[in-house]
C-alpha positions in Angstrom: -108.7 155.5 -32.9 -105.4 155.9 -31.3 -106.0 153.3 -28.7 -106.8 150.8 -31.2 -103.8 152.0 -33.2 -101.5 151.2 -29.9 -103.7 147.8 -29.7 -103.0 146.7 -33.0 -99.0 147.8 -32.8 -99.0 145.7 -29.2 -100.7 142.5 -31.1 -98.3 143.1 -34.0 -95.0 142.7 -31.8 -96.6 139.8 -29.6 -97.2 137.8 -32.6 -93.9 138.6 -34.5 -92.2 137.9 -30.8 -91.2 134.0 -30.0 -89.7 132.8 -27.0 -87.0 130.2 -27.0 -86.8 127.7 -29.3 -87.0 124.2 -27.3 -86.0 121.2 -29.2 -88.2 117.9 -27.9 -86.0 114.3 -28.4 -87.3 111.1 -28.6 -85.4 107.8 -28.2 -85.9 104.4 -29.1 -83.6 100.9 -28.8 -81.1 100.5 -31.6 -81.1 97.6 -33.7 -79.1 96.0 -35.9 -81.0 94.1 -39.2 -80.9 90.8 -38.5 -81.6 88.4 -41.2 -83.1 85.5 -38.5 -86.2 87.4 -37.6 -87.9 87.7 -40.6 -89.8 84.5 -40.4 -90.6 82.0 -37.6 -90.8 78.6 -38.1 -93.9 77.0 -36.9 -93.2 73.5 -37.0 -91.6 74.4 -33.7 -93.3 71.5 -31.1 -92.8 74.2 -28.2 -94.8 77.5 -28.3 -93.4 80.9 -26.0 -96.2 83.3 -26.3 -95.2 87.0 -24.6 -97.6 88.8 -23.0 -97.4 92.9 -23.4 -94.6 94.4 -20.8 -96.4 96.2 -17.9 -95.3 99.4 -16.3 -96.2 100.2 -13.0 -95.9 103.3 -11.4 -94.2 106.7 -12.4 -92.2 105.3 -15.1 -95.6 104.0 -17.0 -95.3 107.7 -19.4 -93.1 108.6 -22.4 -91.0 110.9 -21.1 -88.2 109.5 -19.7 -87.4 109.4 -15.6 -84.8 110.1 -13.2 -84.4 109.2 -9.8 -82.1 111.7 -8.0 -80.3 111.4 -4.9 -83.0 112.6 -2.5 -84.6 109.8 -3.9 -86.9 112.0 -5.7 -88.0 112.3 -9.5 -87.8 114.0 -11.9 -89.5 113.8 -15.2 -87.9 115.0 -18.1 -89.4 117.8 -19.7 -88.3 117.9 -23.3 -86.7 114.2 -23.1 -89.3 111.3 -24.4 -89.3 107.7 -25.5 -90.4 107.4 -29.2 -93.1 105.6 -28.2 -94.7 103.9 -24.8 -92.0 101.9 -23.2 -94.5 99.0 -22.7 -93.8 98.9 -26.5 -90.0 99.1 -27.1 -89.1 96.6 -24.1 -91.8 94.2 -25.3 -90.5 94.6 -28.9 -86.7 94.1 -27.5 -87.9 91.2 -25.4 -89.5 89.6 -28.4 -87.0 89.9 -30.7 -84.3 88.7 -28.0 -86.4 85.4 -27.0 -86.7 84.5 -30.6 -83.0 84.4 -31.1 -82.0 83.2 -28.3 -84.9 80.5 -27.7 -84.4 78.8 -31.0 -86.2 75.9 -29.7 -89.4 77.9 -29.7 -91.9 79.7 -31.8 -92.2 83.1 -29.8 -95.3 84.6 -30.1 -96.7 88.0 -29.2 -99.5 87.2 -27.0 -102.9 88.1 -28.6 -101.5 86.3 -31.7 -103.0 82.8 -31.2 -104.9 81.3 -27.9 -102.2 79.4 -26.1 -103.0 75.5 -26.2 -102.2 73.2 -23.5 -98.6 73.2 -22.3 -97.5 75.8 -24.5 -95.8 78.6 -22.2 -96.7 82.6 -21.6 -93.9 84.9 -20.6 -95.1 88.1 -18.6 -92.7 90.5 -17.6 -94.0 93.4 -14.9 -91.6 96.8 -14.5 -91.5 98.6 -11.5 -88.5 100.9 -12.3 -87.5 102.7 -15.4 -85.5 105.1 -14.6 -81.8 107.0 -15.1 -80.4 106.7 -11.1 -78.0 109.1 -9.9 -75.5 106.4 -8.4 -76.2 103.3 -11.0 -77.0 104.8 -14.2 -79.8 102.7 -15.8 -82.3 100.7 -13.1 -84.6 98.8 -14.2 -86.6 96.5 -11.4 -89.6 94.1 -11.7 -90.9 90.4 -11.8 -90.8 87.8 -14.9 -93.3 85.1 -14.8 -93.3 81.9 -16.8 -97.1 80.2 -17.2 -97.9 76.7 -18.6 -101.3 76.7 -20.4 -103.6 74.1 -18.9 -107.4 72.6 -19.3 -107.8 75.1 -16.0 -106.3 77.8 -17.3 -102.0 78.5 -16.6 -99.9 77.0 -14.2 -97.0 79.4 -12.9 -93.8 77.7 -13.4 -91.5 80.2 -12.2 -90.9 83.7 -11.2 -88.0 85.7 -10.3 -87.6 89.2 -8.9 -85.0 91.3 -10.7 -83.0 94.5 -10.1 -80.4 95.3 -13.1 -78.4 98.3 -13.3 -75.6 99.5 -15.9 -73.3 102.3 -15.3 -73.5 105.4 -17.9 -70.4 105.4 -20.4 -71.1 109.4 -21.0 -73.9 111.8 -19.4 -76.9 112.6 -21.2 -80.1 110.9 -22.2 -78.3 109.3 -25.0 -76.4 107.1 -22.8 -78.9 106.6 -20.5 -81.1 105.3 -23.4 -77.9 103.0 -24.4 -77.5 101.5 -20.8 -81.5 100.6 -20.6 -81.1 98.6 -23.8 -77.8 96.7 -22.3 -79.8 96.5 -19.2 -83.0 95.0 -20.7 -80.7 92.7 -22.9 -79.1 90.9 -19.7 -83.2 90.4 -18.3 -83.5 89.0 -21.7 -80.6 86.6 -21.6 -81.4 85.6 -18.2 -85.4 84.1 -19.1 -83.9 82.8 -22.0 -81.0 80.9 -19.9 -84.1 79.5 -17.9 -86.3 78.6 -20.5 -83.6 76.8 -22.4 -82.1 74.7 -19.0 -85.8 73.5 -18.8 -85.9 74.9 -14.9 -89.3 76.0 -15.9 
């Protein structure tokens, strides 16, 4: 009886006990309401359809990354996007084309089935990360497709590294400097689809 007294006290505490109370954060892009993307004009003659953003490699999670100056990584433990980055850059990058691109109907890919000589955007990420030196790094390769009879014709391609120095420490600036970052990859495809260097 005693033992199962001492049992029941010791189960009592353990329960009643917490350890420290860790807060988990989750970021997203901010945006502003825009009154231009709430419809899309499809008498458009030119179509933009774009594809889902891959991730490759460690950055392909929700919590956010950090590349230190060891050139290791570190994942943050308590520190996450609000949802997959695939989503928020293909969201940004979507919502970026169709104002900038005003000669086109953008399309998230899956939408419709591309017809002949309409265009597919795919973007492919290879870094993601918070760097110790340049603040936000993001790397990859853009590739614009022509719909054909055969299938897609590759237009163009173009290997990028973009980088924007912190304004403040913290994950909330980091967060700020991937969204100016992926706004300059967004004004760059649209600069080439509108010169018609496709």
């Amino acid at each position: 009886m005693r033992n199962l007294t001492i049992l029941l006290v010791l189960l009592t505490l353990t329960a009643c006990s917490s350890g420290p109370n860790i807060q988990l954060k989750y970021y997203d892009f901010a945006y502003q309401l825009e009154d231009g993307l709430t419809s899309s004009d499809l008498t458009k003659a030119k179509y933009l359809h774009i594809n889902q953003v891959k991730i490759q490699g460690v950055a392909d999670q929700q919590p956010l990354i950090q590349i230190l100056r060891d050139n290791s990584v570190n994942i943050a433990n308590y520190h996450f996007w609000s949802q997959h980055p695939k989503y928020t850059l293909t969201d940004s990058l979507t919502r970026g084309l169709v104002k900038k691109t005003s000669a086109y109907t953008v399309i998230p890919a899956g939408k419709t089935t591309p017809q002949d000589g309409e265009f597919m955007l795919q973007v492919k990420v290879t870094k993601l990360a918070g760097h110790y030196e340049f603040g936000s790094l993001i790397e990859g390769q853009w590739f614009i497709y022509q719909s054909n009879a055969d299938g897609k014709k590759l237009l163009n391609s173009e290997l990028f590294s973009i980088s924007t120095p912190l304004e403040n420490s913290g994950f909330d600036a980091l967060i700020k400097a991937h969204q100016f970052s992926w706004e300059k990859l967004t004004d760059k495809i649209s600069e080439i689809i509108l010169s018609k260097s496709i």
